[in-house]
SEZAPA-231395 format. One record per atom (N, C-alpha, C): chain; x negated, y negated, z negated; residue number from 1; atom name. Coordinates in pm, whole numbers, plus 50000, padded with zeros to 5 digits. Example, Ala and Ser with C-alpha at 12.3 -4.5 7.8 and 13.67 -1.06 7.14 Angstrom:
BEGIN
> mol|east|north|up|seq|atom
> A|48681|50569|49220|1|N
> A|48770|50450|49220|1|CA
> A|48680|50330|49220|1|C
> A|48715|50225|49292|2|N
> A|48633|50106|49286|2|CA
> A|48710|49997|49213|2|C
This chain:
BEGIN
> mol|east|north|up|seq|atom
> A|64951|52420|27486|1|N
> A|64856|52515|27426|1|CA
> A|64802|52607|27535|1|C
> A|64656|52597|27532|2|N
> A|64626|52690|27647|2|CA
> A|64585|52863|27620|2|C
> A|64642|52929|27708|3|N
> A|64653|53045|27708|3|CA
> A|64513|53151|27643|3|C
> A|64515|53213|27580|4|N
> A|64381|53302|27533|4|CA
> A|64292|53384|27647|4|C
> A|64177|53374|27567|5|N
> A|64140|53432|27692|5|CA
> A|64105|53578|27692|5|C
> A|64094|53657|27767|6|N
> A|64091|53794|27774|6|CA
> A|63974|53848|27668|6|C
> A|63879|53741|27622|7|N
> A|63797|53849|27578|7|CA
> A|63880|53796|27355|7|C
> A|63961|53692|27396|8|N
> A|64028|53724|27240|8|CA
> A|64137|53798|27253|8|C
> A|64228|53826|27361|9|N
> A|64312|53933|27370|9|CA
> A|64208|54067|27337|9|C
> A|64096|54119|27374|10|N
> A|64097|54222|27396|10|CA
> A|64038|54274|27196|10|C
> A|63960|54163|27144|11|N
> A|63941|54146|27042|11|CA
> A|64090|54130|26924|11|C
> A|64217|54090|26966|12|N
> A|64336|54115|26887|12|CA
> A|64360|54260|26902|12|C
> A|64354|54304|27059|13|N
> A|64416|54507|27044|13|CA
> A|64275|54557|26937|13|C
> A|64195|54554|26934|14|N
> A|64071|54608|26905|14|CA
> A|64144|54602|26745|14|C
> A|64144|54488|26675|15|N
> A|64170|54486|26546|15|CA
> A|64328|54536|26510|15|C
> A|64387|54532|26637|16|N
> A|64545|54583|26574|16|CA
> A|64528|54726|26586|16|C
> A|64445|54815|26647|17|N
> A|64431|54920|26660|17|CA
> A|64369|55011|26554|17|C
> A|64270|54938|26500|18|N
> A|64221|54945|26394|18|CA
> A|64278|54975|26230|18|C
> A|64395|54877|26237|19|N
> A|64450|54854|26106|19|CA
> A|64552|54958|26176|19|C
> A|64628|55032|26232|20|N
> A|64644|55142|26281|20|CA
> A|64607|55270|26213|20|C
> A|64454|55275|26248|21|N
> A|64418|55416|26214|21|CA
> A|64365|55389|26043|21|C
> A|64345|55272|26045|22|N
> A|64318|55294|25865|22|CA
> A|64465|55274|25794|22|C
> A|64557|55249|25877|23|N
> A|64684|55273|25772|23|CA
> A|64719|55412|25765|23|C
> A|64671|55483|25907|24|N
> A|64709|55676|25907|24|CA
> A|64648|55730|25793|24|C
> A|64503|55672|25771|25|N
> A|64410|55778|25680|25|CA
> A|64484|55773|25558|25|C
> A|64486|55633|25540|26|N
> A|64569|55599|25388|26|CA
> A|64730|55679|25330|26|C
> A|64802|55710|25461|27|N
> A|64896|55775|25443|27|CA
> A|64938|55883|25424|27|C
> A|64849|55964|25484|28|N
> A|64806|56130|25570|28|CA
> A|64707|56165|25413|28|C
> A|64658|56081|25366|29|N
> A|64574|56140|25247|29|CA
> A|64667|56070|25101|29|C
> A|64768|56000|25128|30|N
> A|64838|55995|25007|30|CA
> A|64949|56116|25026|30|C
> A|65041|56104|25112|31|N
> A|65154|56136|25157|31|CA
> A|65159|56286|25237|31|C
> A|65069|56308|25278|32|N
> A|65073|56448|25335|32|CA
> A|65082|56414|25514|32|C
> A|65047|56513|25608|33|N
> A|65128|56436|25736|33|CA
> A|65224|56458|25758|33|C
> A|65341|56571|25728|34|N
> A|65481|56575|25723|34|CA
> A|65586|56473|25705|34|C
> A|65524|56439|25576|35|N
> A|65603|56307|25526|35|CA
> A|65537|56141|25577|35|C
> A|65447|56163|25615|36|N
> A|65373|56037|25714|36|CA
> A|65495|56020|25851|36|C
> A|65539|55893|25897|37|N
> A|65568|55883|25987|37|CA
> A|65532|55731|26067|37|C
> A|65523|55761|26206|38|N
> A|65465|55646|26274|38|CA
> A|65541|55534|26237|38|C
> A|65692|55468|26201|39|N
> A|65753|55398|26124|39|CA
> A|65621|55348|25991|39|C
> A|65606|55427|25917|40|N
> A|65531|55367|25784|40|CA
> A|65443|55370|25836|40|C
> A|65337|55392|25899|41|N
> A|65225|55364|25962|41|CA
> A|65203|55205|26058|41|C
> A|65329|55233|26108|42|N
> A|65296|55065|26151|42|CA
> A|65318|54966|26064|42|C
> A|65460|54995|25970|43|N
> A|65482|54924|25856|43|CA
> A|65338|54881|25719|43|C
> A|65309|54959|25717|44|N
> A|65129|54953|25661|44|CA
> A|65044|54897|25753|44|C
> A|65054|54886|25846|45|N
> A|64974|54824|25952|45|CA
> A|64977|54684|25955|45|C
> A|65091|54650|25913|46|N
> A|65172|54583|25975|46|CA
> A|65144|54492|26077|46|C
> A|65209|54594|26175|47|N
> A|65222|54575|26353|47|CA
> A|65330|54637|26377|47|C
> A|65399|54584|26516|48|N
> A|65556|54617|26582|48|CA
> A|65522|54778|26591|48|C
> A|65630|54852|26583|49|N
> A|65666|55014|26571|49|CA
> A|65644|55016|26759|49|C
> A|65677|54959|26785|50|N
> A|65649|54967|26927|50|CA
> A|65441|55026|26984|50|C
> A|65394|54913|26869|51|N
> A|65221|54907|26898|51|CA
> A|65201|55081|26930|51|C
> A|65267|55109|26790|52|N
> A|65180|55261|26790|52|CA
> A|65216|55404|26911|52|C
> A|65290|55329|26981|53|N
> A|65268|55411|27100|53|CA
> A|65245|55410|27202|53|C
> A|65211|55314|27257|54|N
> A|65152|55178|27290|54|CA
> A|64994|55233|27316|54|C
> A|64914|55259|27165|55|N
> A|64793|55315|27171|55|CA
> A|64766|55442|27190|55|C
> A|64856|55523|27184|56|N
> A|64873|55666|27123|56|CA
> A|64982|55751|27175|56|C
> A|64991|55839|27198|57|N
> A|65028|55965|27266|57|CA
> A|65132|55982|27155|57|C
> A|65114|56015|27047|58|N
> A|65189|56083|26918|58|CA
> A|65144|56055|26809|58|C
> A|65169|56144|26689|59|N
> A|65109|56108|26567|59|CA
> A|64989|56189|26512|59|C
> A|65015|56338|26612|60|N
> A|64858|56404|26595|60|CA
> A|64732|56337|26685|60|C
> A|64772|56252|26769|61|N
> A|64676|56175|26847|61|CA
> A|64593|56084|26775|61|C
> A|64678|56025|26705|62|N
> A|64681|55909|26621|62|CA
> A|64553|55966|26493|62|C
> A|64635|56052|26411|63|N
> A|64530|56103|26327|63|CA
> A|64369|56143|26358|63|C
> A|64398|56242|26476|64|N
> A|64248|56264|26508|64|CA
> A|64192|56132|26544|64|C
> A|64221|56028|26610|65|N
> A|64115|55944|26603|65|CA
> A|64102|55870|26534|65|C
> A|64204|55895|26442|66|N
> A|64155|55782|26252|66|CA
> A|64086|55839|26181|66|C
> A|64072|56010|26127|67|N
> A|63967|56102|26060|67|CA
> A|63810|56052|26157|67|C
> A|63850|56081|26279|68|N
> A|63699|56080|26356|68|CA
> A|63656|55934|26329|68|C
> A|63717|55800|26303|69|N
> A|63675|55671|26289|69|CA
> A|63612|55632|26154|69|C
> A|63699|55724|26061|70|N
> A|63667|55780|25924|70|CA
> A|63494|55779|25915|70|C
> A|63461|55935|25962|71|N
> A|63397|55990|25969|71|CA
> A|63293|55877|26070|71|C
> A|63270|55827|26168|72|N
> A|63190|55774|26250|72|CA
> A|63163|55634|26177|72|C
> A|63205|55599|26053|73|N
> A|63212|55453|26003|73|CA
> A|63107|55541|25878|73|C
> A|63127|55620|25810|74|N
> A|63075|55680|25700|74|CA
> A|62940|55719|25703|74|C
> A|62912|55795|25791|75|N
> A|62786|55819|25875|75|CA
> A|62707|55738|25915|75|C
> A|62751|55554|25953|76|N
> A|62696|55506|25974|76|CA
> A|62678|55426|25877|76|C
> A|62711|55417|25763|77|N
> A|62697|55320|25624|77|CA
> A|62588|55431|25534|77|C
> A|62553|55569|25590|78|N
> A|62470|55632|25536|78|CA
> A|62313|55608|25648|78|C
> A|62374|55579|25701|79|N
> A|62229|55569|25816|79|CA
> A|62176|55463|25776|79|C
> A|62246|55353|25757|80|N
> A|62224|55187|25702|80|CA
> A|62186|55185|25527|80|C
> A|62220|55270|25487|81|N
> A|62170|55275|25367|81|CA
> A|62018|55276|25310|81|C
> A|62004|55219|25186|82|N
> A|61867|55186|25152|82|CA
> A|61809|55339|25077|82|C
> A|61709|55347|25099|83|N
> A|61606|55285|25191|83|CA
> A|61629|55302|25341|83|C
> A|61657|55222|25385|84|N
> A|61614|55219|25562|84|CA
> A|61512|55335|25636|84|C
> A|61532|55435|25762|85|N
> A|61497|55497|25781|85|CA
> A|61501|55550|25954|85|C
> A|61411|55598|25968|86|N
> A|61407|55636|26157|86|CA
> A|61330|55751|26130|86|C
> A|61328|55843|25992|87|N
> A|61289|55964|26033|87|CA
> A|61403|56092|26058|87|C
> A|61414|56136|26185|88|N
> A|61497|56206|26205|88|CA
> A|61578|56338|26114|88|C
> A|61476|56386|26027|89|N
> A|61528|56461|25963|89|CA
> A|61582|56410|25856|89|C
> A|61493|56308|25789|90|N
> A|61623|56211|25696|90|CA
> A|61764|56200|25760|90|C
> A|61787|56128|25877|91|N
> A|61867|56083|25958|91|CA
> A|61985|56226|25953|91|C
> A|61938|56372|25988|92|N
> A|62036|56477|25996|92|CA
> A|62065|56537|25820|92|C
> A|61956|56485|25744|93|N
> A|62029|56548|25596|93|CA
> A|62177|56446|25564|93|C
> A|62144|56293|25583|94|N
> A|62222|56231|25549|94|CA
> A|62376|56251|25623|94|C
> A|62356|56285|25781|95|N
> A|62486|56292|25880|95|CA
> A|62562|56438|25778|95|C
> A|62489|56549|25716|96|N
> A|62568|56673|25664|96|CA
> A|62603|56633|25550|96|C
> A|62545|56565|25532|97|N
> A|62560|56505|25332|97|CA
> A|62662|56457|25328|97|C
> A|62709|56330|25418|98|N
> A|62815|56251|25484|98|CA
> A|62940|56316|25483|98|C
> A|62928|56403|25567|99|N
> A|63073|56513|25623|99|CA
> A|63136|56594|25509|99|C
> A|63020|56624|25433|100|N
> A|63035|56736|25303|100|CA
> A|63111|56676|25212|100|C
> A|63071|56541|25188|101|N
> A|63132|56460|25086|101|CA
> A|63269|56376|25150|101|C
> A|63304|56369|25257|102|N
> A|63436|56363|25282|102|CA
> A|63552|56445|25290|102|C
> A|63509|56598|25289|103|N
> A|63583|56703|25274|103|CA
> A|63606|56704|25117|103|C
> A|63518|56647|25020|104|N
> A|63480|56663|24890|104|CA
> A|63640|56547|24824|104|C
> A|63608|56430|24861|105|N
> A|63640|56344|24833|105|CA
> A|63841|56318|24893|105|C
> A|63832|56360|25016|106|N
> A|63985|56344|25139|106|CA
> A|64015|56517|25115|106|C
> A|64039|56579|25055|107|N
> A|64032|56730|25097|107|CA
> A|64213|56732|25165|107|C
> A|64287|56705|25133|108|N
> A|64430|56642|25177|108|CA
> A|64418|56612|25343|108|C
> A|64362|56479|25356|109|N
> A|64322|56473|25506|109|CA
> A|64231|56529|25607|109|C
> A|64115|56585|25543|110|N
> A|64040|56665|25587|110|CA
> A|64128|56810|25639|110|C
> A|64167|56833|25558|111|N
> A|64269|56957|25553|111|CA
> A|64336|56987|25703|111|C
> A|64428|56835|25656|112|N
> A|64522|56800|25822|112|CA
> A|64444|56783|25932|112|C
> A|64325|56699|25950|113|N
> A|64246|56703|26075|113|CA
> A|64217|56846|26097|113|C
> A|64167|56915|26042|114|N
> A|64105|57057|26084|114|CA
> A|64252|57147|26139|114|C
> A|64347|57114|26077|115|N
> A|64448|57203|26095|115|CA
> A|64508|57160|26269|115|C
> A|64510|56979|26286|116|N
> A|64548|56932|26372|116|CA
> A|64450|56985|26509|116|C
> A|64312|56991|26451|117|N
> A|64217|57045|26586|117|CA
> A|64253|57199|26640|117|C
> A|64326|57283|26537|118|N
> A|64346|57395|26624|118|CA
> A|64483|57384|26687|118|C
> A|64548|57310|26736|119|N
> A|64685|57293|26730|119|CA
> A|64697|57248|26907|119|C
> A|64773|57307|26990|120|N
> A|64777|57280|27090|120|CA
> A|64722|57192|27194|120|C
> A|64718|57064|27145|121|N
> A|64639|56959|27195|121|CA
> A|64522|56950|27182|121|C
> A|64452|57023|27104|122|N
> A|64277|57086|27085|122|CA
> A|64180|56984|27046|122|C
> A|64104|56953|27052|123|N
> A|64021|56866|27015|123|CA
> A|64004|56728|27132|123|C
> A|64021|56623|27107|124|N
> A|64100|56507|27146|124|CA
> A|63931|56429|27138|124|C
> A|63898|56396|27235|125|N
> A|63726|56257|27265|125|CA
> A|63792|56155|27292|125|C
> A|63833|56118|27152|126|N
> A|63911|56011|27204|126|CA
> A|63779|55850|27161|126|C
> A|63765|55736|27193|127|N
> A|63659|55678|27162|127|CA
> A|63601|55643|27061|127|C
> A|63694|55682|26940|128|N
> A|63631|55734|26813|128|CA
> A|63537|55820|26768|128|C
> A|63609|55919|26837|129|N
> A|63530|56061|26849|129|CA
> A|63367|56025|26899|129|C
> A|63374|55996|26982|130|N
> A|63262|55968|27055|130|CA
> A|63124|55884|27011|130|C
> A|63190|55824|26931|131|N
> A|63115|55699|26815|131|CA
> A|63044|55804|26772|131|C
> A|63106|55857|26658|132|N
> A|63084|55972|26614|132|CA
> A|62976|56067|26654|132|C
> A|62999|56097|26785|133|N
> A|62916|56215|26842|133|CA
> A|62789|56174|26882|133|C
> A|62774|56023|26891|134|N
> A|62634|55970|26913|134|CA
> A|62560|55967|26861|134|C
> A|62649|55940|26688|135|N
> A|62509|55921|26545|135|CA
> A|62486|56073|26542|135|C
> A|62558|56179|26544|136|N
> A|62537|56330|26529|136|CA
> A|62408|56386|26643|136|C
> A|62464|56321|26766|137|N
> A|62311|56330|26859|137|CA
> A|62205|56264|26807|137|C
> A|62199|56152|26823|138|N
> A|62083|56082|26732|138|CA
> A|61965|56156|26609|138|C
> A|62112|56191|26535|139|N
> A|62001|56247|26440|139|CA
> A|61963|56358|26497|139|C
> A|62021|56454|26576|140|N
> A|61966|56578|26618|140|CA
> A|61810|56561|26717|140|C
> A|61835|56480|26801|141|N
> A|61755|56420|26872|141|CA
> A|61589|56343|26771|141|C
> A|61640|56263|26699|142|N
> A|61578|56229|26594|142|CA
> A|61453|56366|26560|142|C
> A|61569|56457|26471|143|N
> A|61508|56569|26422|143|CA
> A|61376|56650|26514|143|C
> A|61380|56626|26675|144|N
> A|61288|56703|26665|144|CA
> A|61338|56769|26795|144|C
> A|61453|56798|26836|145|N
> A|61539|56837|26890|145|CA
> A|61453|56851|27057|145|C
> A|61463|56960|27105|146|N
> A|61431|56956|27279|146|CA
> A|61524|56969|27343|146|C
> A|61627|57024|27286|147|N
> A|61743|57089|27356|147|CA
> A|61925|57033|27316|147|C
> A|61888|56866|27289|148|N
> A|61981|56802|27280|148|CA
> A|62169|56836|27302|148|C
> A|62190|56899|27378|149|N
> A|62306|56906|27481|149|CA
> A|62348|57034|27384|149|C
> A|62287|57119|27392|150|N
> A|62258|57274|27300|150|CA
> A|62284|57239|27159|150|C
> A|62206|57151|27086|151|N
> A|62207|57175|26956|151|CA
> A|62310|57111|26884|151|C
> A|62351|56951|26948|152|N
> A|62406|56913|26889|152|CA
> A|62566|56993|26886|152|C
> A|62611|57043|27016|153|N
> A|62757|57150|26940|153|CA
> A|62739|57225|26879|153|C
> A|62627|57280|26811|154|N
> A|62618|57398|26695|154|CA
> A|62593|57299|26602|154|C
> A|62521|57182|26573|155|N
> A|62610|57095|26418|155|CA
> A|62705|57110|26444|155|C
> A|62766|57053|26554|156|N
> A|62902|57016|26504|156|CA
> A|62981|57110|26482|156|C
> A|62975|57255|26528|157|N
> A|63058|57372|26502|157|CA
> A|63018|57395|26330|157|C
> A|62907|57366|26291|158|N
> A|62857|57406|26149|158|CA
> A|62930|57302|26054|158|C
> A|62924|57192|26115|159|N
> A|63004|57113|26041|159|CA
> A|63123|57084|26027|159|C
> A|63227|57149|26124|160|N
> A|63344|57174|26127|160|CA
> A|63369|57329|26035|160|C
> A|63315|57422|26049|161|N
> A|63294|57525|25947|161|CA
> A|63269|57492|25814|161|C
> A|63191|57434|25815|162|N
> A|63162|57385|25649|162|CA
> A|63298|57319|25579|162|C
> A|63307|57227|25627|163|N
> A|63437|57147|25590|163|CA
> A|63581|57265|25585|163|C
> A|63596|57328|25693|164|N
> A|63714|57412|25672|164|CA
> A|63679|57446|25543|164|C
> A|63585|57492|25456|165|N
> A|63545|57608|25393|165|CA
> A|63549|57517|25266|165|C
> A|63539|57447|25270|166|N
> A|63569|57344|25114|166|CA
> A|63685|57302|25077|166|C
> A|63761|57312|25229|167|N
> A|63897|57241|25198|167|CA
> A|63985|57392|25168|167|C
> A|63950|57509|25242|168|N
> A|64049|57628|25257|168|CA
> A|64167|57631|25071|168|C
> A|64262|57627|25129|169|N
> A|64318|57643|25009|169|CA
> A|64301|57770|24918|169|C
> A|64285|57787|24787|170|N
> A|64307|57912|24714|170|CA
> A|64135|57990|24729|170|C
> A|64070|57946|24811|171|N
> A|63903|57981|24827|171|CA
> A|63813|57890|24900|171|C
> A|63831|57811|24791|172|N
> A|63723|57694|24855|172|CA
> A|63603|57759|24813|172|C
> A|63468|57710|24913|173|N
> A|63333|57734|24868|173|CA
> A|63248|57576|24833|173|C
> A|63178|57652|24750|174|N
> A|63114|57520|24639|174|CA
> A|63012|57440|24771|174|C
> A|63071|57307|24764|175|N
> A|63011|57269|24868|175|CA
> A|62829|57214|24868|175|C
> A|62795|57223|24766|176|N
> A|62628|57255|24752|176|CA
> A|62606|57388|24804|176|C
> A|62630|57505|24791|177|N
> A|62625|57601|24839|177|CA
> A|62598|57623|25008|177|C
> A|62699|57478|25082|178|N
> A|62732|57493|25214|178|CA
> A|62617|57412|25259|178|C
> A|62594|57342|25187|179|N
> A|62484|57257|25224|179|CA
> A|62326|57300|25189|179|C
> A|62330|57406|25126|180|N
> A|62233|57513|25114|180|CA
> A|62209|57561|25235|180|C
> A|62306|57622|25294|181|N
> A|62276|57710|25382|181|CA
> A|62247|57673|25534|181|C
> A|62332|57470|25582|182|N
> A|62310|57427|25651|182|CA
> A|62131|57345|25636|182|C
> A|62106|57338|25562|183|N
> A|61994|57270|25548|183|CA
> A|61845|57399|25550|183|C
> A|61892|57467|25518|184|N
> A|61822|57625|25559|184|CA
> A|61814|57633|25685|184|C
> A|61962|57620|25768|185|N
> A|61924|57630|25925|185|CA
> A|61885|57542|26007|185|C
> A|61891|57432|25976|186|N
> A|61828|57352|26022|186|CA
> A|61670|57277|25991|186|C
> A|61602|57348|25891|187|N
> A|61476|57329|25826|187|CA
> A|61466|57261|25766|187|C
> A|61578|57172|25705|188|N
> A|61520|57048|25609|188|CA
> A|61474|57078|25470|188|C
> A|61462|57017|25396|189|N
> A|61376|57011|25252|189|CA
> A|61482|56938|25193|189|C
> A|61550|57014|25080|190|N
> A|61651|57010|24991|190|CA
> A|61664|56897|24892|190|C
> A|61502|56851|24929|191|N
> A|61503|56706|24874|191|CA
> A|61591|56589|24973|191|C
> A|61556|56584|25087|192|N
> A|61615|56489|25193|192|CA
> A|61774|56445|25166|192|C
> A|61857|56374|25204|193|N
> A|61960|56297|25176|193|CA
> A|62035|56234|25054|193|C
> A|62091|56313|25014|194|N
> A|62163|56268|24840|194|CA
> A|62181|56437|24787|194|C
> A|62062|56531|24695|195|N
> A|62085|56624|24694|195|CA
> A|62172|56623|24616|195|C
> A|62276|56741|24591|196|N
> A|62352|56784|24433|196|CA
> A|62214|56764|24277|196|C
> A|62324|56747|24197|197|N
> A|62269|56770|24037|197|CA
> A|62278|56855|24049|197|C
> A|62139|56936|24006|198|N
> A|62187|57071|23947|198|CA
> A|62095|57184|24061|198|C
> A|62044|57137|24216|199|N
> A|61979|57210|24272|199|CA
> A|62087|57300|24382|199|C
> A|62046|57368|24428|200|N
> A|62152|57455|24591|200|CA
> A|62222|57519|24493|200|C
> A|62227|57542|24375|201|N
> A|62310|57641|24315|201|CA
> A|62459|57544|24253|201|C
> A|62438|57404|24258|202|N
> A|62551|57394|24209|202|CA
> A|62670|57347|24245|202|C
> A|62811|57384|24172|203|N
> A|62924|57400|24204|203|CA
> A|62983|57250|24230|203|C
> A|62909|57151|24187|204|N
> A|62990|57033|24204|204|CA
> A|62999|56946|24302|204|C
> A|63026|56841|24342|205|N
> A|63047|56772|24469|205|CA
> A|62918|56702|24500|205|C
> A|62884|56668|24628|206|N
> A|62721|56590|24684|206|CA
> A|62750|56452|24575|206|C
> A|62662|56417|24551|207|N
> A|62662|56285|24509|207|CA
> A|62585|56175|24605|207|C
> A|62623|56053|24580|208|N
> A|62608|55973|24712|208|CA
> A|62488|55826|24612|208|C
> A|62485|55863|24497|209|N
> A|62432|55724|24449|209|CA
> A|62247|55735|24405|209|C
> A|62241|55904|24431|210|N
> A|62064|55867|24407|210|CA
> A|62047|55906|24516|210|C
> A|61881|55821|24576|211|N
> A|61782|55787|24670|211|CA
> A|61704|55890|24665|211|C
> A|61699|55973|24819|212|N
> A|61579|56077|24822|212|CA
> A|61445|56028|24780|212|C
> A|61324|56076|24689|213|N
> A|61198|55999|24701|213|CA
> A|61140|56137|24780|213|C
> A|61138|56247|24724|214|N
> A|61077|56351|24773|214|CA
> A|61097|56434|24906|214|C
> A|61012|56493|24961|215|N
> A|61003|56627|25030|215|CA
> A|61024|56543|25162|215|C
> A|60961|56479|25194|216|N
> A|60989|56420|25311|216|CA
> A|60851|56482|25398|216|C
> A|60754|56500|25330|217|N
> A|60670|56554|25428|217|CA
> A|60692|56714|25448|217|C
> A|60763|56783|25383|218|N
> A|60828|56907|25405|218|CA
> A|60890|56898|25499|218|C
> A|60997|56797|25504|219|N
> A|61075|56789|25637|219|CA
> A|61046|56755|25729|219|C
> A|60918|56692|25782|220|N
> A|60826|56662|25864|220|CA
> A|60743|56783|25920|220|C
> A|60740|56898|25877|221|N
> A|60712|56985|25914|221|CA
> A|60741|57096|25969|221|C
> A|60904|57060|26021|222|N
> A|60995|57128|26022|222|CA
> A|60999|57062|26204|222|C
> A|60896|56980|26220|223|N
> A|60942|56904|26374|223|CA
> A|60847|57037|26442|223|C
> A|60905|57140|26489|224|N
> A|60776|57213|26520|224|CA
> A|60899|57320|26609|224|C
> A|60843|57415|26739|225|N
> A|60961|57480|26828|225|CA
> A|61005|57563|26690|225|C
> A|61133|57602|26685|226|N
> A|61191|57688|26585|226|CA
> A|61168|57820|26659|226|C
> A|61187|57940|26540|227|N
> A|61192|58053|26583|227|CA
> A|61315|58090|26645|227|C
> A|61319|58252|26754|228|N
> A|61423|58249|26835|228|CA
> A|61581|58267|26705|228|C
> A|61684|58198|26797|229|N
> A|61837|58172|26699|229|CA
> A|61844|58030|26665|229|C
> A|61715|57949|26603|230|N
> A|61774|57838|26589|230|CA
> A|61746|57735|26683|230|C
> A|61787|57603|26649|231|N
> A|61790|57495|26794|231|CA
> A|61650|57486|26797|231|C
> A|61641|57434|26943|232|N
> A|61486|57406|26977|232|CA
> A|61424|57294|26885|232|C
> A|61298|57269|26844|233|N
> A|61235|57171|26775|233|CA
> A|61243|57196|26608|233|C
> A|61359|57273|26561|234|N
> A|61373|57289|26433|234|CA
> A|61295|57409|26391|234|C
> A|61259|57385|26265|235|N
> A|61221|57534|26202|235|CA
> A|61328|57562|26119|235|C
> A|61320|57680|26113|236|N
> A|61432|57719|26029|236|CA
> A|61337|57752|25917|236|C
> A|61444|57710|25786|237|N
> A|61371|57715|25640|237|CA
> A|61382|57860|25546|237|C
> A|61393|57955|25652|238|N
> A|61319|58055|25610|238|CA
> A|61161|58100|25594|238|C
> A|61133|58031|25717|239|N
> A|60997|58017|25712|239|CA
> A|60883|57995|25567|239|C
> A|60948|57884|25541|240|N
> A|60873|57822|25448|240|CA
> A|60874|57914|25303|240|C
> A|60952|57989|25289|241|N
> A|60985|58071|25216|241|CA
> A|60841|58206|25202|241|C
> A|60803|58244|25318|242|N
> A|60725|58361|25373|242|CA
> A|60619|58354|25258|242|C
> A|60565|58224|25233|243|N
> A|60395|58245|25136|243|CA
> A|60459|58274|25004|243|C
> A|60585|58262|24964|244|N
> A|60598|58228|24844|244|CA
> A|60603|58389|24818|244|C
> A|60676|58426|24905|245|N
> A|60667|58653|24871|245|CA
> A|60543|58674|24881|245|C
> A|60469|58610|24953|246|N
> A|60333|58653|25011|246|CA
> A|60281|58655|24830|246|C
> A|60276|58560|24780|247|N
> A|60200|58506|24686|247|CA
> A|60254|58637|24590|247|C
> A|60414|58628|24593|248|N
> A|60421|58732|24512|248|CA
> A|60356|58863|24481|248|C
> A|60348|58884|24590|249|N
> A|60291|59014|24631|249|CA
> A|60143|59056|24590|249|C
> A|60075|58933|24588|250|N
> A|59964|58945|24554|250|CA
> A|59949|59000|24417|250|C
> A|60047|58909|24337|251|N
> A|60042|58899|24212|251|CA
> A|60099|58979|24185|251|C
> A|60169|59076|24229|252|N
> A|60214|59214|24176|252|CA
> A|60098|59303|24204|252|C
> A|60040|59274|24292|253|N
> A|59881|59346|24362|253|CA
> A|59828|59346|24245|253|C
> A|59767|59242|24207|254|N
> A|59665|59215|24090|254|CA
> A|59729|59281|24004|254|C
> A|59817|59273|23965|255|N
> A|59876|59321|23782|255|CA
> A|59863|59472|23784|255|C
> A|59896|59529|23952|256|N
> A|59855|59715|23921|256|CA
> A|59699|59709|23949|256|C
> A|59674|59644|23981|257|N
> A|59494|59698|23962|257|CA
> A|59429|59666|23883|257|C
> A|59511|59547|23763|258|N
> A|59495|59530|23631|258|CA
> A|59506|59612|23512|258|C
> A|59609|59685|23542|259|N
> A|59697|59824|23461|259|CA
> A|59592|59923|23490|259|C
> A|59545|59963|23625|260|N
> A|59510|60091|23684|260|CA
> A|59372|60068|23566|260|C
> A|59299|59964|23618|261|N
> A|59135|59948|23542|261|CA
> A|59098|59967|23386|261|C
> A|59278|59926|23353|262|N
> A|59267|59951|23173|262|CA
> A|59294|60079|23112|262|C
């Protein structure tokens, strides 16, 4: 029998590594990570107890780059999703929509990743991670973006904020709410990705099964330099807000010089 060749060896670690980090997620979000141990993780894997260290440093190593593989697989089954799309600001509603609804859905594992990132070993690029950080550039880049390098760590700080903030135990915030306020700073049109039922006001989780039709040329208008604070290329969706007081105003105008004349 003749020997394999390096590029199916490298294709066996690839897939044993794999069934690895999707046995962590599965465990870490049934089981807690306390009671998770690299033993049942390989045993769920099933691969030698030996493999998993082998790939991996420890078991907080391990996790961060199974949440981040999580997350970099999810993001990209929303990018691939129908309707098909290369407009950038589509591209960044869907990457927040994505994240929101895995904090929504994993709040258990979500929980532990966030807790694991402040934890001595700090935030870990491990080549998961990195997957990850490309579709997050992309869409930023996509969006409109001049200042690539700049903007994309303030998503990702916003989106690591957001998520703490859904998962926080005992005061979670309604994660339409969070996605209100990220889609505000970044200029999009509340129509773009998979909005909530119910509009920015409501309390329940993103939903993932209806198709944006609207506000896409809203968000197209948003490709323009932002005002000073937010990233370059974005407008911030305060803006768009300005005619609507304007208008008000008028119309409070008219009604006293309506009153005054009678």
């Amino acid at each position: 029998m003749s020997p394999r060749s390096p590029a199916v060896n490298e294709e066996m670690r690839r897939r044993s590594r794999d069934r690895l980090l999707q046995a962590a997620v599965e465990l870490v979000g049934e089981r807690g990570y306390e009671a998770t141990t690299l033993a049942a993780i390989a045993d769920r894997a099933g691969s030698a107890r030996g493999l998993v260290s082998y790939y991996f440093p420890g078991k907080r190593q391990l996790l961060q780059s199974a949440v981040h593989r999580l997350m970099h697989r999810t993001l990209e089954a929303a990018f691939c999703r129908e309707p098909r799309t290369e407009d950038g600001h589509e591209l960044l509603a869907r990457s927040i929509d994505a994240v929101l609804q895995l904090a929504v859905e994993r709040p258990v594992l979500m929980r532990t990743h966030m807790s694991g990132v402040l934890q001595a070993e700090g935030f870990i690029q491990c080549p998961e991670q990195q997957r990850l950080a490309s579709l997050l550039r992309l869409a930023v880049e996509r969006s409109g973006s001049r200042q690539v390098d700049t903007d994309y760590p303030v998503l990702r700080a916003l989106l690591m904020g957001a998520v703490f903030a859904i998962v926080l135990p005992g005061a979670p915030m309604p994660p339409a709410r969070l996605r209100a306020e990220l889609f505000q700073r970044f200029g999009l049109a509340w129509e773009l990705g998979v909005p909530p039922v119910g509009g920015p006001g409501a309390p329940g989780p993103v939903e993932r099964d209806a198709a944006p039709e609207a506000g896409r040329e809203t968000g197209r208008e948003t490709n323009r330099p932002g005002p000073q604070g937010a990233p370059a290329g974005l407008r911030s969706g305060r803006d768009r807000r300005t005619p609507v007081r304007h208008r008000t105003d008028q119309s409070s105008s008219s009604s006293s010089s309506s009153s005054s004349s009678k």
